[in-house]
C-alpha positions in Angstrom: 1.5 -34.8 23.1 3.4 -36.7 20.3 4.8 -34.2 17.5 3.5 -34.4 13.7 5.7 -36.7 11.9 8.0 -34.9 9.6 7.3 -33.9 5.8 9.6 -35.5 4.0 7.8 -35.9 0.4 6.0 -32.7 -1.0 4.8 -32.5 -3.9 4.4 -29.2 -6.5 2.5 -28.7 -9.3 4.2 -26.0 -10.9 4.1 -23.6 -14.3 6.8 -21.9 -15.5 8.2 -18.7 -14.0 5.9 -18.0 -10.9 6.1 -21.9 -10.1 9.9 -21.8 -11.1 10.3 -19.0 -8.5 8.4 -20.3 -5.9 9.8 -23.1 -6.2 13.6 -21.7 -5.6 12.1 -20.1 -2.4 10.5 -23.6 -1.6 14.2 -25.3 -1.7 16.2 -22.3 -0.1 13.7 -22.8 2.9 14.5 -26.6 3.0 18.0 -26.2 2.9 17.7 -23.3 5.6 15.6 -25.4 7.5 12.9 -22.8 7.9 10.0 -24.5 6.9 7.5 -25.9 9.7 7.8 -29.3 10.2 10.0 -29.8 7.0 12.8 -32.3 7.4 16.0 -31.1 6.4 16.5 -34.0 3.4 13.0 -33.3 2.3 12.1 -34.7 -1.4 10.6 -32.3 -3.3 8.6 -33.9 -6.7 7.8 -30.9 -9.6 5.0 -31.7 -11.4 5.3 -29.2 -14.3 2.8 -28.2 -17.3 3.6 -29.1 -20.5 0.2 -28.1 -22.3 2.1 -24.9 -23.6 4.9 -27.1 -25.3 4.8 -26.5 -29.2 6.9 -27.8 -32.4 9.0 -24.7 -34.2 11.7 -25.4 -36.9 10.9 -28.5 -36.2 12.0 -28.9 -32.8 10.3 -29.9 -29.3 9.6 -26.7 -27.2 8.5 -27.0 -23.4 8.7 -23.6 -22.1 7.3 -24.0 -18.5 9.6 -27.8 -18.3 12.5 -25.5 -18.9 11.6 -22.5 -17.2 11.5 -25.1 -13.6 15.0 -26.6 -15.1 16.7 -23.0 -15.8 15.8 -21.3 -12.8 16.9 -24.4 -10.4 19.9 -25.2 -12.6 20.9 -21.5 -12.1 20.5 -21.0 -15.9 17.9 -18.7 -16.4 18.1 -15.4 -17.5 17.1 -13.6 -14.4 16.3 -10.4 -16.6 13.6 -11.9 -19.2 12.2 -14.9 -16.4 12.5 -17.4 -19.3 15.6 -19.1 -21.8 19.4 -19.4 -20.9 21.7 -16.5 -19.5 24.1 -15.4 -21.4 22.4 -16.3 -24.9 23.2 -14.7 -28.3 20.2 -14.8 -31.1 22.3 -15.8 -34.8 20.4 -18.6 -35.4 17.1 -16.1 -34.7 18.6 -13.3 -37.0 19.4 -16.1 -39.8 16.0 -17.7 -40.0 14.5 -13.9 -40.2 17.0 -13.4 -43.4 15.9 -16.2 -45.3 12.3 -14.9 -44.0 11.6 -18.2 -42.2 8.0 -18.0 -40.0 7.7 -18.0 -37.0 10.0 -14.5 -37.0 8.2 -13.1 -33.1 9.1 -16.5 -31.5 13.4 -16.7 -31.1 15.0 -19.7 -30.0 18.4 -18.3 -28.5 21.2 -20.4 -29.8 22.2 -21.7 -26.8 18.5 -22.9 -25.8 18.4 -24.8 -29.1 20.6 -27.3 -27.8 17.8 -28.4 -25.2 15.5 -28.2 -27.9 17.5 -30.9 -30.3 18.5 -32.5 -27.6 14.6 -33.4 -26.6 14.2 -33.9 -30.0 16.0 -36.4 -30.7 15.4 -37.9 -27.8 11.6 -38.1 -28.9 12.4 -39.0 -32.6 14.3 -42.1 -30.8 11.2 -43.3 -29.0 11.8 -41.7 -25.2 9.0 -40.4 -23.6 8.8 -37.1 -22.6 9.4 -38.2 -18.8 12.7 -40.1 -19.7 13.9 -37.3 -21.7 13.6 -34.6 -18.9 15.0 -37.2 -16.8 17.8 -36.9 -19.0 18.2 -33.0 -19.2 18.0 -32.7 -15.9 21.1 -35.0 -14.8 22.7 -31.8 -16.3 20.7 -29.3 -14.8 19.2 -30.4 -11.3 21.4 -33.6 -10.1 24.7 -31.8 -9.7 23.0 -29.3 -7.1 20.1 -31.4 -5.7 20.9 -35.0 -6.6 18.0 -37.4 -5.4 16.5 -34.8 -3.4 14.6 -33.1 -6.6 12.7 -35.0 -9.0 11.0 -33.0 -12.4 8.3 -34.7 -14.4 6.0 -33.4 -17.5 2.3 -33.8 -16.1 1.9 -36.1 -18.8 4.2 -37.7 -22.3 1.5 -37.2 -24.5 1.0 -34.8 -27.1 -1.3 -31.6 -25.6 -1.4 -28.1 -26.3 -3.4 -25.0 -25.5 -4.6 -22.8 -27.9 -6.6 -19.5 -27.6 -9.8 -18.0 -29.7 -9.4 -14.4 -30.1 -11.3 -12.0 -32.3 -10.9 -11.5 -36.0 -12.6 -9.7 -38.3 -11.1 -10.2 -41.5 -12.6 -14.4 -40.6 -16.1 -15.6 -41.6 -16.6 -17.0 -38.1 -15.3 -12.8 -36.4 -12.7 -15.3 -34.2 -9.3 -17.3 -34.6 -7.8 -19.6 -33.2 -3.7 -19.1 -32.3 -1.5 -21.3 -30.3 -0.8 -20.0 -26.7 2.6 -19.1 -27.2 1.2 -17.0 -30.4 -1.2 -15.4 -27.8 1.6 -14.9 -25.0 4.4 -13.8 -27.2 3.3 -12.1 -29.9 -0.1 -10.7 -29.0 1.7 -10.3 -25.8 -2.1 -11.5 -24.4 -3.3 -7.8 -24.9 -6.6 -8.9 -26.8 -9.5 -10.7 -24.6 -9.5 -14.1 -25.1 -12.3 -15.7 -26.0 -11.8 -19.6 -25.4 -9.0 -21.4 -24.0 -8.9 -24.7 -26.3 -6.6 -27.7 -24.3 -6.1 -29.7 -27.7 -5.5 -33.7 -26.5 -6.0 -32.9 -22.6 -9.1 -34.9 -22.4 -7.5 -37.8 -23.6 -4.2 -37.3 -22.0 -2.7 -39.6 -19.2 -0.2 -39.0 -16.3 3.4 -39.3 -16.8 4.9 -42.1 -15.4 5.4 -41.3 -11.6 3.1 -38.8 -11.4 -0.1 -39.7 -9.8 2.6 -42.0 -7.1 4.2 -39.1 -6.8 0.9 -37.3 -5.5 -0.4 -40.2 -3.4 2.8 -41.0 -1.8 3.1 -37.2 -1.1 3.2 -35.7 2.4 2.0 -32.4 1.3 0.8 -31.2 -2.1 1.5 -27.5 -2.9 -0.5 -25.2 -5.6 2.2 -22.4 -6.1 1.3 -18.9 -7.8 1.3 -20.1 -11.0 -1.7 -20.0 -13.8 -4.7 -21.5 -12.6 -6.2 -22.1 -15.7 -3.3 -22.5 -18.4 -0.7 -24.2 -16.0 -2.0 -26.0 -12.4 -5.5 -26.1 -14.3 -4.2 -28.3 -17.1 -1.8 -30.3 -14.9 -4.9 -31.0 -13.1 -7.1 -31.5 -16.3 -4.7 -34.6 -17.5 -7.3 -38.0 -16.4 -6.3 -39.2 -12.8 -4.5 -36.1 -11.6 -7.6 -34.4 -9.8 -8.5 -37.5 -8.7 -5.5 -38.3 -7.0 -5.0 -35.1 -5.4 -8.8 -35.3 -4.0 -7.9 -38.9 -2.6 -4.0 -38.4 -1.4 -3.7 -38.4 2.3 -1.8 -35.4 2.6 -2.8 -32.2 3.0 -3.5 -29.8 0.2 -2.4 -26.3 0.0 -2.4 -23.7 -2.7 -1.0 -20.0 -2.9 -3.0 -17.2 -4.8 -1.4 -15.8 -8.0 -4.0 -12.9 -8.1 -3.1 -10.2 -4.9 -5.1 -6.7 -4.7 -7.8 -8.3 -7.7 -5.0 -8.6 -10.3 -2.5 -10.7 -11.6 1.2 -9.7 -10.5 2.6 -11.0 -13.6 1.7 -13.3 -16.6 -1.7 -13.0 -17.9 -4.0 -15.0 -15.0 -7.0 -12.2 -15.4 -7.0 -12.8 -19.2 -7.5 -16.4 -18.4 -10.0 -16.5 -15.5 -12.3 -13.7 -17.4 -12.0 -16.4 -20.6 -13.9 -18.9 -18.4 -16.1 -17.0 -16.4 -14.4 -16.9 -13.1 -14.0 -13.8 -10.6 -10.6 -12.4 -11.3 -9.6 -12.2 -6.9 -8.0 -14.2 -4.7 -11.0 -15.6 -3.3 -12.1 -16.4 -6.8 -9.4 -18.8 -7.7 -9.6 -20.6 -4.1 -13.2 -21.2 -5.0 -12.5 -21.9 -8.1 -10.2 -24.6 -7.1 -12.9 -25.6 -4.5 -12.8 -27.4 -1.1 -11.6 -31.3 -1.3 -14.5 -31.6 1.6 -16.8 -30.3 -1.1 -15.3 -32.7 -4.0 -12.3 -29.5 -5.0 -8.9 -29.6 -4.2 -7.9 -27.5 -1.7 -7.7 -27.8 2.1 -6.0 -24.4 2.4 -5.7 -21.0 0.8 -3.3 -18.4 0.8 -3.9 -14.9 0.3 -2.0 -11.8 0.0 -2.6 -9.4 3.2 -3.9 -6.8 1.0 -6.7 -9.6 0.7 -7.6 -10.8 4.0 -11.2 -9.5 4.0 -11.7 -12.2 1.3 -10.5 -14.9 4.0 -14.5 -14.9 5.5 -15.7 -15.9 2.0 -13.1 -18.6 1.8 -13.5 -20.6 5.3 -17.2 -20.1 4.3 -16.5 -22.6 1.5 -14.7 -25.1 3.5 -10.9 -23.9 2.7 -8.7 -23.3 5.8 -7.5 -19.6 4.6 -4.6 -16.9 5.9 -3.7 -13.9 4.5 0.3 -12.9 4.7 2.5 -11.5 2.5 2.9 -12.6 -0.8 5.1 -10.8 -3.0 8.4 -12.9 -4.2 10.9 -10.3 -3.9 13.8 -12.7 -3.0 14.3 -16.0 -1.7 14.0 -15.6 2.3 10.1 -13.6 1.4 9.2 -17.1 -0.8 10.9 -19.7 1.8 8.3 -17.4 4.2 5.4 -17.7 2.0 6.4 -21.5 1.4 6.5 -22.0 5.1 2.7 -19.7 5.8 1.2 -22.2 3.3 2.7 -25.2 5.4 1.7 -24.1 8.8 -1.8 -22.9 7.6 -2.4 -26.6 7.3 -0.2 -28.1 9.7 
């Protein structure tokens, strides 16, 4: 019998910290060469959301870009699961003096650079793709040279915003950026519509959709189905060219024992309707037989009786652990979701 050829391009589409940590599992299993059928000097593409990026004092903000670059770039504050280690807050504790709004949303003094930085960049005429490429010959090439590649889903302008009751408005609703919802409102209220402003009009980011088709395996990691791999698969072409690539698709669940573990996915499913379980999101996602995405689903062992309703659907399923506790659990996780469709 002649062995499978080796994986040697795979392809993420990530959010920010459950992708981010995934994806740090993902690469410590590479480099360990753990991962079935994984070759050692694997490329690894991470397609990242940028529908939650926003303009504050002026600057460019792309939390889940930077959340991926951090946490590879070993920059992240491990504490908090977003912004830069070691950060001090003067430039946050000035703008609050002179009672400057936004006053809930800090930008820690040593994250600003990034932000001018990508600014600049922008007010030059860069795309968004160039100037990532840019940041990350600082964060990612010194560790992973050619061997990681990070690209913004898409370089045009796109952001989600959520509709959350109000009664002081005519209408009872209003409307708040995401990062108003996540940070300030900490996403305790329901929300009532998720609003992707410019993602029906958005194209891929250069490299993208080659990225996908020239993949050997595409991987859905925990992250936000709806407000992070649901918008990177909103932007026109992606979902297309996951449903057409010749690799294999598989996807992890972000929801284990009918909950979120972090972040605010049962907020987001319940805002459009769908079943808040890890069989929910895999149908959500849908079979690529059946015109979804997905050849495989992984759920958490607590789970497994959902595993009937899933190969039902057409979706190859497995349930294992799933819980990221450190980097040999993920690399195992990483390498379940491999052999489930291997």
């Amino acid at each position: 019998m002649t062995a499978a050829p080796a994986l040697r391009n795979l392809t993420v589409l990530s959010g920010g910290m459950g992708g981010a940590r995934f994806l740090q599992g993902l690469l410590h299993g590479i480099a360990a060469e753990t991962l079935p059928g994984v070759a050692p000097d694997a490329h690894v593409t991470v397609i990242a959301n940028n529908c939650d990026d926003w303009w504050i004092h002026g600057l460019k903000v792309c939390p889940d870009l930077d959340t991926v670059m951090y946490t590879l770039g070993d920059g992240i504050d491990l504490e908090r699961g977003w912004g830069r280690r070691a950060e001090t807050w003067s430039a946050k504790e000035e703008l609050a003096a002179y009672g400057v709004e936004p006053t809930w949303f800090g930008l820690g003094d040593r994250d600003i650079a990034t932000h001018l930085v990508r600014t600049q960049m922008l007010d030059a005429g860069f795309p968004l793709s160039k100037v990532t490429e840019a940041l990350c010959r600082r964060w990612l090439a010194p560790t992973y040279g050619d061997s990681l590649t990070l690209l913004p889903m898409t370089d045009d302008r796109v952001e989600t915003h959520v509709a959350v009751a109000d009664d002081t408005s005519p209408s009872g609703r209003r409307v708040v950026h995401f990062q108003e919802y996540w940070v300030r409102l900490h996403a305790e209220v329901p929300a009532e519509q998720v609003v992707f402003v410019g993602l029906d009009q958005s194209t891929p980011a250069p490299g993208v959709v080659e990225a996908i088709a020239g993949s050997d395996l595409v991987i859905l990691p925990p992250s936000n189905p709806v407000v992070s791999v649901g918008t990177i698969l909103g932007v026109d072409g992606i979902r297309d060219a996951v449903r057409s690539t010749s690799a294999q698709v598989v996807g992890l669940s972000p929801i284990v024992g009918d909950t979120h573990v972090r972040g605010m996915a049962q907020q987001m499913l319940t805002s459009i309707g769908v079943e808040v379980s890890a069989a929910g999101v895999g149908l959500n996602y849908g079979a690529r037989s059946a015109g979804g995405v997905l050849d495989g689903w992984l759920i958490d062992e607590r789970d497994a009786a959902q595993v009937a309703r899933l190969e039902a659907a057409g979706i190859t399923a497995a349930a294992v652990p799933l819980m990221m506790t450190d980097h040999d659990a993920t690399a195992a996780m990483a390498a379940a979701a491999i052999d489930l469709v291997r």
